[in-house]
N, C-alpha and C positions, 0 to 999 in steps of 0.2 A: 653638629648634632644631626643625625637621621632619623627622619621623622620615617613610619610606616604609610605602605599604600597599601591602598585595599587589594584583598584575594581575585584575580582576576575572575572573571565571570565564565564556566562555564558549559557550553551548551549542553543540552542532554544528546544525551547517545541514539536516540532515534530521530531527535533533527538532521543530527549530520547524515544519519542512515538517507533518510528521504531528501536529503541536499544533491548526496551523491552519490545516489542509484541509478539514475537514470544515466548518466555519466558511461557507468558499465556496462549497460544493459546490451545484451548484441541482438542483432536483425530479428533472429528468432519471437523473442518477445515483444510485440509491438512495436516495429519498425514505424509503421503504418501513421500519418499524422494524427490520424483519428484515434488511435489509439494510445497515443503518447501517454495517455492517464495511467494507463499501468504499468509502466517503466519503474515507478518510484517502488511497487512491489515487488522487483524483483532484487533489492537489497536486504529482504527475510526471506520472501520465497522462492526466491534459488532465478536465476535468468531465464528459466523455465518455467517456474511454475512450480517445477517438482515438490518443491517444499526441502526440510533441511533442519534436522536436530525438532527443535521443540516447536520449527514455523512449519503447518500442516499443507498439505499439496493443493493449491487452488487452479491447477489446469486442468483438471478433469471434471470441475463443479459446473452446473447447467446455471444457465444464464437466470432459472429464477430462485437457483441457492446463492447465487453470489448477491444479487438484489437484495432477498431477504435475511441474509446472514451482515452485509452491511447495514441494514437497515435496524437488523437486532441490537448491533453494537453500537450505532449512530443515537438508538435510545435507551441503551443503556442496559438492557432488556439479553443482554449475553455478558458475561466476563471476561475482561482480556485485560492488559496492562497499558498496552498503547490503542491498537485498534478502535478505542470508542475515538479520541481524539481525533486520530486520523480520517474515521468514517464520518465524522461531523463536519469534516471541509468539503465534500461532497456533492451537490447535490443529486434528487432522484436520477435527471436524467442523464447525469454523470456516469452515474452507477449504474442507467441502465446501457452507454456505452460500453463502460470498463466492464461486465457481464458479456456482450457480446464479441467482444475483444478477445475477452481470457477464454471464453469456450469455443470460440470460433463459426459460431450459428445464432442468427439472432433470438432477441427475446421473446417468446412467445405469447 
């Protein structure tokens, strides 16, 4: 007699995304130790930045849109699907690295 096992579990499609982004991620985008935080970004916004289908260009954003548009979505206070989750592992000063990272001039 065989018995059933359970449906294997799983993961969702943006874990794996942010598992392994950074993986691909080339020089261009945060090589830099200090910047490693936005590696994981460039598996929706393109290894550049540029953006790509429905993910919007975030290398050309000034270091206090990138702050305050995570900051939107870490409370909830913008709509996305994943992004709030994402922007709630964070912290500020996280964020305020990952800002001066992505535009390439610090935060003012």
């Amino acid at each position: 007699m065989r018995t059933s096992s359970p449906a294997p579990i799983r993961p969702s499609l943006w874990v794996l995304l942010c598992l392994f982004a950074p993986a691909g991620a080339p020089a261009a985008f945060g090589e830099a130790a200090e910047c490693s935080l936005i590696l994981a970004c460039a598996g929706c916004h393109g290894d550049d930045g540029a953006g790509s289908g429905p993910f919007p260009a975030i290398h050309s954003l000034k270091p206090h849109e990138v702050v305050s548009t995570m900051r939107a979505f870490r409370l909830g206070e913008r709509p996305a699907t994943v992004m709030q989750r994402i922007a709630a592992g964070y912290t500020d000063p996280e964020l305020s690295k990952m800002a001066d990272c992505l535009s390439g001039e610090p935060l003012e």
